[in-house]
N, C-alpha and C positions, 0 to 999 in steps of 0.2 A: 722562344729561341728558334734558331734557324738550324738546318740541315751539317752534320759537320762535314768541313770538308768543303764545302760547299761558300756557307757566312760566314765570312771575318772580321771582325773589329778589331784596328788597331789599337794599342793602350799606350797615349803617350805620357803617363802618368810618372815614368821611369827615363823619358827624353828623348833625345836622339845620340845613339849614341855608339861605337863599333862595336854592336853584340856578334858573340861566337858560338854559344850553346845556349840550350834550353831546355828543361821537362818542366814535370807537371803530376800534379799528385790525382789520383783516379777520380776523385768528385769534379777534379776542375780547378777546385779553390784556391789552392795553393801551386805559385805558377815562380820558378827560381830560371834565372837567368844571367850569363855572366858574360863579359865585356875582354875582350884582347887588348890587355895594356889598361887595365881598370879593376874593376869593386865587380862581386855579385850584387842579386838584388833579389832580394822575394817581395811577393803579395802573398795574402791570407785570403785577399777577395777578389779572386776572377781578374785581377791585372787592375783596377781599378783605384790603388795606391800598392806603392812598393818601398820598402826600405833597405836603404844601402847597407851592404854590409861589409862594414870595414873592418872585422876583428877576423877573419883567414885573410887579409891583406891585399895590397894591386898584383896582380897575377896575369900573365896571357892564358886566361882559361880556355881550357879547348875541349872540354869535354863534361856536364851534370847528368845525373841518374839519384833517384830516389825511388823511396819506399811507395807502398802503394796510397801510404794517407797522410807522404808528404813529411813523416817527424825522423824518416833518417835520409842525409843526403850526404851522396859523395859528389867530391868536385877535384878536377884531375885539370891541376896547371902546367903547364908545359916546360920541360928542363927542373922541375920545380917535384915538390912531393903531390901526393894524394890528401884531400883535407877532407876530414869528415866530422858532421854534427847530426846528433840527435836528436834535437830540438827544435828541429824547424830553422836551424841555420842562426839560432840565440848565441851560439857558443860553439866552437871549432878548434877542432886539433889536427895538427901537420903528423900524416902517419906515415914517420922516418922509415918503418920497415917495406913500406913500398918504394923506398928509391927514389930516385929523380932522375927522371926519362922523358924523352919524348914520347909522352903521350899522344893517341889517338884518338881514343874511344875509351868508354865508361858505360858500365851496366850493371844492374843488380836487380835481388830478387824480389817479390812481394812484400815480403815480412821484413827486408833490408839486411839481413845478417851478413847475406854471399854476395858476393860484389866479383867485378871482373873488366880489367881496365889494357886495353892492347896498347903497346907505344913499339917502337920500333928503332934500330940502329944494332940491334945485335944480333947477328947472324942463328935462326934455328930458334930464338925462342919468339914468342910471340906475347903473352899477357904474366898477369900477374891474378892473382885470385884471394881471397878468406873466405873464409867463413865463421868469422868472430867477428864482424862489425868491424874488421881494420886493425883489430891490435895485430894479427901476423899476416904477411903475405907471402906467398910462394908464388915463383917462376914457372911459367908452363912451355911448353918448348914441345918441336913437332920432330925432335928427334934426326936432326939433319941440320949440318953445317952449313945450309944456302941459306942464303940474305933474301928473304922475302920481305918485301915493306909492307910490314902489316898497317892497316886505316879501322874501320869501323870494327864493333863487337856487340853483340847483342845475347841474351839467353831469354828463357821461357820465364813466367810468372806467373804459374802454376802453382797447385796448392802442397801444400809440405806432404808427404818428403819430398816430392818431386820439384821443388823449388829452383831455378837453375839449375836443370840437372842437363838440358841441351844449350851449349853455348858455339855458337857461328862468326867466325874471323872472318873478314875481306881481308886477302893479300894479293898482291901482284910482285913479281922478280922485273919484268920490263913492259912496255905495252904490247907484248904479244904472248907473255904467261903471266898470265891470273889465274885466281882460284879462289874458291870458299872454302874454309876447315870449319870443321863441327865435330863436336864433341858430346859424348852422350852420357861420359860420366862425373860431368862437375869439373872440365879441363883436364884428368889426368894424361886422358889421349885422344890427341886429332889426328882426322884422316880427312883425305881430298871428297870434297861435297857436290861443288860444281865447278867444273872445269873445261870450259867453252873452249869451241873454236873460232879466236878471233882474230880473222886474218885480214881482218881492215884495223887493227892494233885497236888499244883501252886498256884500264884497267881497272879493278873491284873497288872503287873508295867506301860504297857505306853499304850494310845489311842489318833486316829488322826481323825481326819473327813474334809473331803474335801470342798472347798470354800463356796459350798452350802445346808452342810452339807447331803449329799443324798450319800455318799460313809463316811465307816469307817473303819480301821484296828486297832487289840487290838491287845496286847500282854501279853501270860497266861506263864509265867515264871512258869516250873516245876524243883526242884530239878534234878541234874543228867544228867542233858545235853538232855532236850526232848520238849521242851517247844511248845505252842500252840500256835496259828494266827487264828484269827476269824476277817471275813471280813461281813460284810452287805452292801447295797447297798441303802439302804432305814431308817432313823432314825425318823420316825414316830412313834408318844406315843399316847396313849396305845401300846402295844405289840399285837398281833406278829410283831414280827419284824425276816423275814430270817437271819441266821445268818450260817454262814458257815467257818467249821474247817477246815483249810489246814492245808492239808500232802507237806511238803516238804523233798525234794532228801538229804537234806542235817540237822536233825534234831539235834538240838546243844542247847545254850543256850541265846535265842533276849530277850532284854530287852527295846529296841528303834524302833520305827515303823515310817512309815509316807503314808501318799497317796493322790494324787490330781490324776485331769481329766486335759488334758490339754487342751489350749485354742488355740494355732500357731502353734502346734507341727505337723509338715505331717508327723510324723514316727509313733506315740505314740498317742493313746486314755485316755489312764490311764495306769499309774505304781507308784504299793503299793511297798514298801522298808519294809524291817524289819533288823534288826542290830542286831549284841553281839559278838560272840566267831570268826563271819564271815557277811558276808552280804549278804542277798537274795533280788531277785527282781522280779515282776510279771510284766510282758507286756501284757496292753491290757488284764486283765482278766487268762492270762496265769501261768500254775505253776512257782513254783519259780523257781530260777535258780540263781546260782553263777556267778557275774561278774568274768570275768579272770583276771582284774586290781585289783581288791580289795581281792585274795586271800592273806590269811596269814595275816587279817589285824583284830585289837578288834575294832570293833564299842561303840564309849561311846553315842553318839545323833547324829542324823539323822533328818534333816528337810527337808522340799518340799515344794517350792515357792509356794505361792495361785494360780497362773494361769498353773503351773503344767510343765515349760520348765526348771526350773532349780531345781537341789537339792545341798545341804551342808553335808558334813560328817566330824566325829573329832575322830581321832582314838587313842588311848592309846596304839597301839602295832604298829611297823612298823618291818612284816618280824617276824624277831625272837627276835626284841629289845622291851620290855618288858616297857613301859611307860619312855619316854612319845612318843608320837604319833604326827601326822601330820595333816592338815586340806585338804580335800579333795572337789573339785567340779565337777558334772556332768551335763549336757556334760561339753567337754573340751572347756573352753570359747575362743573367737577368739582374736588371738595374736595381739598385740597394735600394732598402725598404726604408723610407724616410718615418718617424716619428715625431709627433710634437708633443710640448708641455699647452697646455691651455692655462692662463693665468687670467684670476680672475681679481677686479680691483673695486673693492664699495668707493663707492662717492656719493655726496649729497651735493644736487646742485644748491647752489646757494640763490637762484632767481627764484624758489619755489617755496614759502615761508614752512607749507606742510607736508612737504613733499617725501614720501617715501624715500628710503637709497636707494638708488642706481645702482648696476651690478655691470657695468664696460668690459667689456672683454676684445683686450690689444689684440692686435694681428699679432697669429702664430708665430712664434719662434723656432728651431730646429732643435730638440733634443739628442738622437741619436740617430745613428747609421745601422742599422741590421744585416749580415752579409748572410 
């Protein structure tokens, strides 16, 4: 396998087709991805076959988040409810008490129970939260009547209790107020995180925080193709909080970020991703820099597995073909383990009056696939 971050292999096992979101379960294996104006789809094995799944129905999905091993996923359709399966996406239920919103963002925790989905249109509140795996939800609200348009939501994936117990909102009011909310106790209450002066206008679309929530990357979506990356290291409230703008070689238009620390990885300490128009990646703290696989390619979402050795990408352009796009993983996962039956068949030749049997053994067959 190759460096993540770094090698990509596209999987076009699943087609071309308008993907919107994507994760991914912490091995890698299990890789769910869903279409705007279509069907989700999972693999079991690294993207290398995928099955449609037509029983939560055609959805503009805009939002997946799962468990760490892949058997609980929420998926958040737009105008539409929250669907959730336990199963590895076997079987799905429309969970009414979440409403039907425009969604934005979807996230949950480790173990999958808390969940936390931002949509926007109503003045003051911003997400929705459980902590029953979806039978109830609750509204969370930042306690003020302004219309912020909340986008991206992420929390920590830490170990129990402390399972999403930090959760961080993108919102912006217009391209000259933005801001990050974060919350430290499970959503009950958010307060201002990061709140930049940008007086060349943008606004917050997506934030990520890594398992422990102690690494963050946002993204300050500017008019124009210039857009901004603000990474911290530390998500401790009160403020201050370092917060550091990258300049990247290659300044265009990210709308999708992501970033873990890794846990196995001997190549990689941490690498933050940012997406849009191209894909940037920092190794280890490092500037960004264009993978050479993923040039020519639109990032729609961009995820990285909690323990930091795999990521997911879904791209709406491939080359110069203009939607729909391909589902992308990095590293390149390792090729399935082929098996054969040996069969073996006695014959007696018949030109040989005394001749012992023969024992022919046909060219191998394929038995099974190993993932």
């Amino acid at each position: 396998m190759g460096v993540i971050g770094t090698d990509w292999s596209k999987r076009i096992s699943a087609g071309a087709r308008a993907w919107s979101c994507v994760c991914q379960s912490d091995n890698g294996k299990i890789v769910i991805a869903g279409v705007a104006g279509g069907y989700l789809y999972i693999s079991t094995n690294y993207g290398y076959s995928f099955t449609e799944i037509t029983t939560a129905g055609s959805a503009t999905w805009v939002a997946i988040a799962c468990s760490s091993n892949g058997a609980i996923i929420y998926a958040a359709a737009n105008n539409d409810y929250i669907y959730y399966s336990n199963d590895t996406g076997a079987t799905w239920t429309a969970q009414t008490s979440s409403g039907q919103r425009a969604w934005r963002g979807i996230c949950c925790t480790a173990a999958g129970p808390k969940a936390y989905a931002s949509f926007t249109g109503t003045p003051g509140q911003l997400c929705v939260s459980t902590a029953d795996n979806g039978t109830t939800w609750t509204v969370r609200s930042n306690g003020t009547t302004t219309n912020w348009l909340v986008r991206g939501i992420t929390c920590n994936r830490g170990a129990v209790p402390n399972d999403g117990k930090i959760v961080i909102i993108a919102s912006y009011r217009n391209t000259n107020t933005q801001q990050l909310i974060k919350s430290q106790d499970w959503g009950v209450n958010f307060n201002v995180f990061h709140n930049p002066d940008n007086t060349s206008g943008g606004y917050f679309v997506d934030v990520f925080c890594e398992r422990n929530g102690a690494g963050v990357i946002a993204v300050n979506a500017i008019p124009g193709g210039n857009s901004c990356i603000y990474t911290a290291d530390a998500v401790s409230f009160p403020p201050p909080v370092t917060w550091t703008k990258v300049s990247t070689a290659d300044p265009g238009d990210y709308f999708t970020a992501c970033s873990a620390t890794t846990v196995s990885s001997d190549d990689v300490d941490r690498c933050r991703i940012a997406g849009g128009n191209s894909i940037i990646v920092s190794i280890d703290n490092g500037a960004f820099t264009k993978p050479t696989a993923m040039i020519d390619q639109t990032i729609v979402d961009v995820y990285m597995a909690g323990v930091g050795d795999w990521c997911a990408a879904v791209t709406s352009r491939d080359g110069e073909t203009v939607n729909p796009g391909f589902i992308w993983i990095s590293p390149t996962p390792p090729e399935p383990l082929v098996t054969y039956d040996k069969i073996e068949q006695t014959i007696l030749d018949p030109t040989l009056i005394n001749a012992s049997p023969v024992k022919q053994i046909p060219d191998f067959t394929v038995k099974s696939k190993n993932y």
